[in-house]
GUNU-599547 format. One line per field, with one value per residue: x, y, z of N, C-alpha, C, O in turn; residue number from 1. Coordinates in pm, whole numbers, plus 50000, padded with zeros to 5 digits. Each point is the difference from the previous one (the first is absolute). Example, Ala and Ser with C-alpha at 12.3 -4.5 7.8 and 13.67 -1.06 7.14 Angstrom:
GUNU-599547
n_xx <- 51319,49861 .
n_yy <- 49431,50107 .
n_zz <- 50780,49862 .
ca_xx <- 49911,50082 .
ca_yy <- 50119,50119 .
ca_zz <- 50000,50006 .
c_xx <- 50090,49923 .
c_yy <- 50120,50109 .
c_zz <- 50000,50073 .
o_xx <- 50104,50051 .
o_yy <- 49998,50111 .
o_zz <- 50066,50017 .
pos <- 1,2 .
END
This chain:
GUNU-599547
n_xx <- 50904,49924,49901,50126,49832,50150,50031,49816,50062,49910,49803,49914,50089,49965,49828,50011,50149,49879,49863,50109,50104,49893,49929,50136,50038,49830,50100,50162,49920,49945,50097,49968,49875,50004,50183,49788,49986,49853,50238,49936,50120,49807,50146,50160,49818,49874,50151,50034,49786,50112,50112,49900,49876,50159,50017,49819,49965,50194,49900,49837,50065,50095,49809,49843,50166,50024,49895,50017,50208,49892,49908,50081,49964,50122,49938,49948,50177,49985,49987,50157,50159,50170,50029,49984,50182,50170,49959,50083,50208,50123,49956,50147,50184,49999,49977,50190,50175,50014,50112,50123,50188,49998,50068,50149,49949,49978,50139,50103,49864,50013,50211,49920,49866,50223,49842,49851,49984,49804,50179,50068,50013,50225,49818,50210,49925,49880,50177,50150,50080,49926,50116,50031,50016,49843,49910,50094,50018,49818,49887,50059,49808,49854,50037,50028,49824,49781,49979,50055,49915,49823,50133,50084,49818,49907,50011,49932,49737,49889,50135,49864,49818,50150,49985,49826,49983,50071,49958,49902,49923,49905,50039,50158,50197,50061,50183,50058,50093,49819,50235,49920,50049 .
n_yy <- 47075,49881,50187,50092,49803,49854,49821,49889,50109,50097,49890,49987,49873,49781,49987,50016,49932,49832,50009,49921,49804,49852,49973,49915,49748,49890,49973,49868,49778,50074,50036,49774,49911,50034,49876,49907,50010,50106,50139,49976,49813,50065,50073,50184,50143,49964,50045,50218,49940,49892,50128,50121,50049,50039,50239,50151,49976,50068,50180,50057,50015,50211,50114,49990,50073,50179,50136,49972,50106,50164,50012,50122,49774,50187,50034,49781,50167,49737,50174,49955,50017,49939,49782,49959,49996,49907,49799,50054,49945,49827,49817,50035,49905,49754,49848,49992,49875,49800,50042,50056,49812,49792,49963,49879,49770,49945,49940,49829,49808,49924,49914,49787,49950,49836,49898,49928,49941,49927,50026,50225,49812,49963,50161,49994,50009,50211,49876,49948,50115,50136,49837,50183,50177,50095,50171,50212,50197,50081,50151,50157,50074,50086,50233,50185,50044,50091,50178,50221,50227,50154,50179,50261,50051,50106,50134,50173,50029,50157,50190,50152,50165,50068,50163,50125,50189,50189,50174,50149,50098,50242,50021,50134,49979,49787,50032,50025,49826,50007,50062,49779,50025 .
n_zz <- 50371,50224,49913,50164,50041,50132,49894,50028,49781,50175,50036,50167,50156,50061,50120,50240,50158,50039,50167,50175,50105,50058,50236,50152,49980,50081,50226,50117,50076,50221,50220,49916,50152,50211,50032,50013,50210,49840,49982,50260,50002,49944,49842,49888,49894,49806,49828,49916,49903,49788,49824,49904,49782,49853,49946,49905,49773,49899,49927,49863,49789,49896,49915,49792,49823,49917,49861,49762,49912,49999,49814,49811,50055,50068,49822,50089,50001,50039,50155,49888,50205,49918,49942,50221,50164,49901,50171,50212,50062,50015,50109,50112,49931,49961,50135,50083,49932,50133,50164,50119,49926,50005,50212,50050,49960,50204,50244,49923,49955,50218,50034,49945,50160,50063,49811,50042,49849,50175,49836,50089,50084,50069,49975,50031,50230,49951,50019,49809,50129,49815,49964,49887,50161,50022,49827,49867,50110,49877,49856,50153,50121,49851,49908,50156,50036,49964,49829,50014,50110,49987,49890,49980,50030,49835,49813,50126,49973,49843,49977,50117,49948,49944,50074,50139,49905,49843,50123,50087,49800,50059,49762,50061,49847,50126,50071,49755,50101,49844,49903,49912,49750 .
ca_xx <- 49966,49876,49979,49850,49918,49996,50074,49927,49921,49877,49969,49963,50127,50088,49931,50020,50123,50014,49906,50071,50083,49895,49973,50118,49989,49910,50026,50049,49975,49901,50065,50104,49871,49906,50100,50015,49861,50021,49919,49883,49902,49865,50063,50095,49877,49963,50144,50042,49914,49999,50056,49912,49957,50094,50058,49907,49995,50070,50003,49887,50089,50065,49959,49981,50092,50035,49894,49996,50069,49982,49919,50050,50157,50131,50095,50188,50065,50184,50110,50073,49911,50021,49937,49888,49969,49995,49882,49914,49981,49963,49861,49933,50065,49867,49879,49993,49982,49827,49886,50107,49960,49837,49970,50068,49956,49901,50008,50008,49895,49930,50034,50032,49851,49884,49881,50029,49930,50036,49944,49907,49924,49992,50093,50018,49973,50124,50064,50048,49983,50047,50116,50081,50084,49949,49932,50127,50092,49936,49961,50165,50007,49892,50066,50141,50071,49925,49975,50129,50035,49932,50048,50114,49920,49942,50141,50037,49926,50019,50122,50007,49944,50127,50143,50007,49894,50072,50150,49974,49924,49950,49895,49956,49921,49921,49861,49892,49907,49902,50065,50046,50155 .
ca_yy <- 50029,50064,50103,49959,50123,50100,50091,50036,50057,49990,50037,50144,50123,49993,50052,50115,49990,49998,50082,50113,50034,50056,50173,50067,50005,50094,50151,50005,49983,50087,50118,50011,50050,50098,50087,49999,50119,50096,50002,50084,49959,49922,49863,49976,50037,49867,49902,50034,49879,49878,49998,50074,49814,49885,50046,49937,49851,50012,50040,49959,49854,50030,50040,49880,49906,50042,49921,49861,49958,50060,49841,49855,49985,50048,49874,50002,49913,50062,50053,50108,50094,50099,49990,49996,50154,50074,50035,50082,50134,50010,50000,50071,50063,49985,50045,50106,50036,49965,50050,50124,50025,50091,50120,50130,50013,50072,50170,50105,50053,50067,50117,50035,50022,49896,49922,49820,49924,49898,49938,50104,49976,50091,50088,50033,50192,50106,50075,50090,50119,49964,50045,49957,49933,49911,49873,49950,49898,49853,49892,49941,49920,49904,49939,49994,49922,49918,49872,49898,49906,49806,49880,49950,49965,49896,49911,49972,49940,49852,49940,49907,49850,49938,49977,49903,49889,49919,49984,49917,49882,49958,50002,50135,50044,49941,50073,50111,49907,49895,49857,49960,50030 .
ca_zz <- 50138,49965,50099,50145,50034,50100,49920,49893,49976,49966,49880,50006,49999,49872,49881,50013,49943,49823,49925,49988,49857,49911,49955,49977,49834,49953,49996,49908,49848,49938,49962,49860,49851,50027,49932,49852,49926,49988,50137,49935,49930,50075,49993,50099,50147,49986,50059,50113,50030,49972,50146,50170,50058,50027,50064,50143,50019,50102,50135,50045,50019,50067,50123,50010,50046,50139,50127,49979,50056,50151,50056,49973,50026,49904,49980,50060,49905,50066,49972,50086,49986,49930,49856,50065,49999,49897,49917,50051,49910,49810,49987,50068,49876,49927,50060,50002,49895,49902,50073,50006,49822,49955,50057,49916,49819,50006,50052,49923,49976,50070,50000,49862,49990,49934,50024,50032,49963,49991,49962,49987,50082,50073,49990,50095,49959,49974,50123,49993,49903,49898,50043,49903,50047,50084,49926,49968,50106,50038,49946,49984,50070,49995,49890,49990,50142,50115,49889,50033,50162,49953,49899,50124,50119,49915,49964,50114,50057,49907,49999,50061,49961,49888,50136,50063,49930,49953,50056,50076,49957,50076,49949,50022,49910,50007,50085,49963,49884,50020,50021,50115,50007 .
c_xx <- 49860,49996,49862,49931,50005,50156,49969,49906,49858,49956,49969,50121,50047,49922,49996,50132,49992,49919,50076,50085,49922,49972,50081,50046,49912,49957,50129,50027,49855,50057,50118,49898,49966,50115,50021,49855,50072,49908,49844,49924,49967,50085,50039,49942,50019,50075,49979,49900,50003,50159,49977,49923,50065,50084,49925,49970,50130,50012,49888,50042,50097,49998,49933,50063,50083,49876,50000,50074,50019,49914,50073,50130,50082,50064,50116,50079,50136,50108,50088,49904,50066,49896,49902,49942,50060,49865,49860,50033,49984,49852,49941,50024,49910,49905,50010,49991,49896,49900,50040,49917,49849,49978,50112,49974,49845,50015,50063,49945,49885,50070,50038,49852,49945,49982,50079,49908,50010,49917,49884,49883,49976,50131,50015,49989,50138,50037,50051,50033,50164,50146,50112,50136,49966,49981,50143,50041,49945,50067,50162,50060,49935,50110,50142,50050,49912,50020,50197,50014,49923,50040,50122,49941,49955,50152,50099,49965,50032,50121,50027,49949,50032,50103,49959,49936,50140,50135,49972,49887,49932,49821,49902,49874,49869,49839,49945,49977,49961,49998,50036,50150,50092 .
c_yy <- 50063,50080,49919,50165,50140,50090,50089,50163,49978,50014,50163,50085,49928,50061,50138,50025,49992,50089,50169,49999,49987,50136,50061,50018,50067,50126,50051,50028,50096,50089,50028,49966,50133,50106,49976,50092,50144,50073,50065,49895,49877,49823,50013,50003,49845,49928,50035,50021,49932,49991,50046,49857,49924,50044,49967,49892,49930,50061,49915,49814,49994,49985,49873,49876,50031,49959,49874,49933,50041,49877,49849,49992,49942,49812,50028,49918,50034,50064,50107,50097,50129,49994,50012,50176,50041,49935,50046,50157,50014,49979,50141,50178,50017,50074,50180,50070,49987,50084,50155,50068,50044,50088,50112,50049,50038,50135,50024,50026,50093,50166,50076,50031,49907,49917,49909,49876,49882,49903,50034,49987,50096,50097,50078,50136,50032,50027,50078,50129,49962,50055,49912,49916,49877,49867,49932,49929,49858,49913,49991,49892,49886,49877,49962,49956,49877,49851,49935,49895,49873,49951,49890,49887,49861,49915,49925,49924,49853,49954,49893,49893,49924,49967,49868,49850,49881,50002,49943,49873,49951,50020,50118,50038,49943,50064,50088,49899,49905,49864,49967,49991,50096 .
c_zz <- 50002,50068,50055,49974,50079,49909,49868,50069,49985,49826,49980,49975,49854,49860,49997,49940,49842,49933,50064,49909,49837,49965,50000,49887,49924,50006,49897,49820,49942,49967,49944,49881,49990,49948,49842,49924,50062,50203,49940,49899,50058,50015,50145,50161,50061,50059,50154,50131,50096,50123,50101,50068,50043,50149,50116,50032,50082,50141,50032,50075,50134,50188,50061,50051,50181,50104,50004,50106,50116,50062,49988,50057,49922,49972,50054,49896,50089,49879,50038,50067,49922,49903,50045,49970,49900,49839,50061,49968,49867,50007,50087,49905,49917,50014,50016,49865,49895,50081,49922,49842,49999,50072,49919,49875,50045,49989,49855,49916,50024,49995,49878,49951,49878,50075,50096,50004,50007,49869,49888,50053,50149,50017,50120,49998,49993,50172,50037,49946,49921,50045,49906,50035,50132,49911,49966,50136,50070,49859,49913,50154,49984,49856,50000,50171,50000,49886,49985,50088,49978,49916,50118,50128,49916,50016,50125,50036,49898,50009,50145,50030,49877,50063,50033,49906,49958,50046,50155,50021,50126,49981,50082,49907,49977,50095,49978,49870,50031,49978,50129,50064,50088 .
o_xx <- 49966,50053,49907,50037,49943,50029,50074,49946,49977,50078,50040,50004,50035,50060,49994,49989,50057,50032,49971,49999,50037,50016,49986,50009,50043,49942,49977,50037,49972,49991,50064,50024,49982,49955,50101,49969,50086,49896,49970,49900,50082,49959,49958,50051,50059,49971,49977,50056,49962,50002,50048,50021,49959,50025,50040,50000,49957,50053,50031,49982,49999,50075,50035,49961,50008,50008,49992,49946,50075,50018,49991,50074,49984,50050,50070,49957,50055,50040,49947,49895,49923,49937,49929,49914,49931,49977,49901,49916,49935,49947,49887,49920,49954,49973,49902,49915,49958,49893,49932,49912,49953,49945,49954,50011,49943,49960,49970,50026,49948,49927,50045,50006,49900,50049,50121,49976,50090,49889,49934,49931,49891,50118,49892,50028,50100,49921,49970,49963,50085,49993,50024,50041,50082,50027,50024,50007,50058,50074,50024,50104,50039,50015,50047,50115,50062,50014,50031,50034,50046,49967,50006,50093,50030,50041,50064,50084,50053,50002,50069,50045,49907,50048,50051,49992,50018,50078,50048,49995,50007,49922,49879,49882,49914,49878,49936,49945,50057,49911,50047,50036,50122 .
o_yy <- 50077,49960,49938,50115,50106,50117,50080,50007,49936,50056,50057,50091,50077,50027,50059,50048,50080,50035,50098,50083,50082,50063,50090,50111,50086,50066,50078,50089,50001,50037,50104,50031,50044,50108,50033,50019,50005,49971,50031,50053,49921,49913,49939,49945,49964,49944,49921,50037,50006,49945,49949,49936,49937,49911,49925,49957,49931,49936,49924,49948,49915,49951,49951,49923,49914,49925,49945,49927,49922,49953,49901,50099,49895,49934,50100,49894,50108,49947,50075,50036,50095,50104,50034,50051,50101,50055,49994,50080,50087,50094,50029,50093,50111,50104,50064,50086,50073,50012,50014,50083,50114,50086,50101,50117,50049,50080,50116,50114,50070,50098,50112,50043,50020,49992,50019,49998,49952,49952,49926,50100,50051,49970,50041,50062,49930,50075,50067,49989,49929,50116,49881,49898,49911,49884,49886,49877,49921,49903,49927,49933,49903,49878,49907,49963,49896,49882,49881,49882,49886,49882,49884,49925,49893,49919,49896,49921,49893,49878,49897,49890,49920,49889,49895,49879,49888,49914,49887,49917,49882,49998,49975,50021,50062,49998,50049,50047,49938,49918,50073,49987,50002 .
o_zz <- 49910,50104,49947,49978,49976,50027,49944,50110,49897,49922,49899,49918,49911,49896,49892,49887,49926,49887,49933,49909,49916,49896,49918,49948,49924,49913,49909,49924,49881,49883,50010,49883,49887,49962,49937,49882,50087,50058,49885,49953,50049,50077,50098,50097,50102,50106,50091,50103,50117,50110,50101,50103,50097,50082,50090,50116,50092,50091,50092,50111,50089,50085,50108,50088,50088,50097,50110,50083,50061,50112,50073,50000,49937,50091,49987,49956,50018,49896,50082,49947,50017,49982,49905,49929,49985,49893,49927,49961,49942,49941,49961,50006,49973,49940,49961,49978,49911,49941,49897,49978,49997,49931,49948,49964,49903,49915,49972,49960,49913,49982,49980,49885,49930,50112,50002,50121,49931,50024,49928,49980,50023,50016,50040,49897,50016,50056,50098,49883,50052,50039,50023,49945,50023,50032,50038,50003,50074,50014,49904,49996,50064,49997,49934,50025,50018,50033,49989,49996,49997,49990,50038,50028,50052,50083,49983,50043,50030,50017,49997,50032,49989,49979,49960,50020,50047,49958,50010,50090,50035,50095,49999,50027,49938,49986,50094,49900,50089,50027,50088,50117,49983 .
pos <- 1,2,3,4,5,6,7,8,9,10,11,12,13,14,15,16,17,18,19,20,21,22,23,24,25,26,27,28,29,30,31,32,33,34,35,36,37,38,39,40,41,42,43,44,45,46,47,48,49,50,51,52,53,54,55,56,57,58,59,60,61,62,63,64,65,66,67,68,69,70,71,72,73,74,75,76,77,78,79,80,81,82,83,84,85,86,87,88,89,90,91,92,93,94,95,96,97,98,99,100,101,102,103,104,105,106,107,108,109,110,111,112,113,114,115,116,117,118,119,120,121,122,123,124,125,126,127,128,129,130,131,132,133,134,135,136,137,138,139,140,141,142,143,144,145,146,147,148,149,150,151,152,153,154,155,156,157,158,159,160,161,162,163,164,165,166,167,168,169,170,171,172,173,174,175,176,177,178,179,180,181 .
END
């Protein structure tokens, strides 16, 4: 079956989509490298960088993509409207949470009185004054609520588009790819 154009995702949002989950992974997978050097040494600074980069580089994407689509119109694909609105909240879920993460793993840095750095290239000033627990309650929100909920929100999202891909076999999955299929 071929998806029509007007069911298809723009190129913009689909490259956006893959290069978020990209960095997502890569934020990831930095900061299970960055737990094999000793804290305090110049390796682990590094790793961790390198996820601050990756982290902004998502919100930056992030935000991007929302304006994107504030312009473009939404592919129509018929289906329930239950499945309609429970995958507008699962996407709108997203978004909150990809927006959310790098601002909290900031504030808790910031209150913790280190660097942040995009890239090492640009480093953002000191804002805030140093507050220990401020820095802990961000960055156990930033690690232990905000990074579950997007594993949970991810899996949700992919499982249904798998749903539909191969149990209702109405080729869904087709419209964030560049086959004509």
């Amino acid at each position: 079956m071929s998806i029509q154009e007007t069911q298809r995702w723009g190129s913009v949002i689909r490259l956006c989509h893959w290069l978020t989950l990209i960095l997502v992974v890569a934020a990831w997978w930095i900061m299970e490298i960055r737990h094999d050097f000793p804290k305090g040494s110049d390796e682990r600074n590094l790793w961790m960088m390198w996820h601050m980069t990756a982290g902004l580089s998502i919100w930056v994407l992030t935000i991007f993509r929302l304006g994107w689509r504030a312009f473009q119109p939404v592919p129509h694909v018929e289906m329930p409207i239950w499945q309609r609105w429970a995958a507008r909240i699962v996407q709108a879920l997203l978004y909150v949470v990809l927006l959310a993460m790098p601002i909290f793993g900031i504030a808790a840095r910031q209150f913790a009185e280190y660097s942040v750095s995009y890239a090492g290239v640009i480093d953002m000033p000191q804002l805030m004054q140093k507050n220990a627990d401020l820095a802990e309650w961000f960055a156990d929100m930033h690690e232990d609520v905000l990074w579950p909920a997007l594993l949970v929100l991810v899996g949700v999202h992919a499982a249904a588009a798998l749903w539909h891909q191969f149990a209702m076999r109405d080729n869904l999955i087709g419209r964030m790819f560049w086959s004509k299929r």
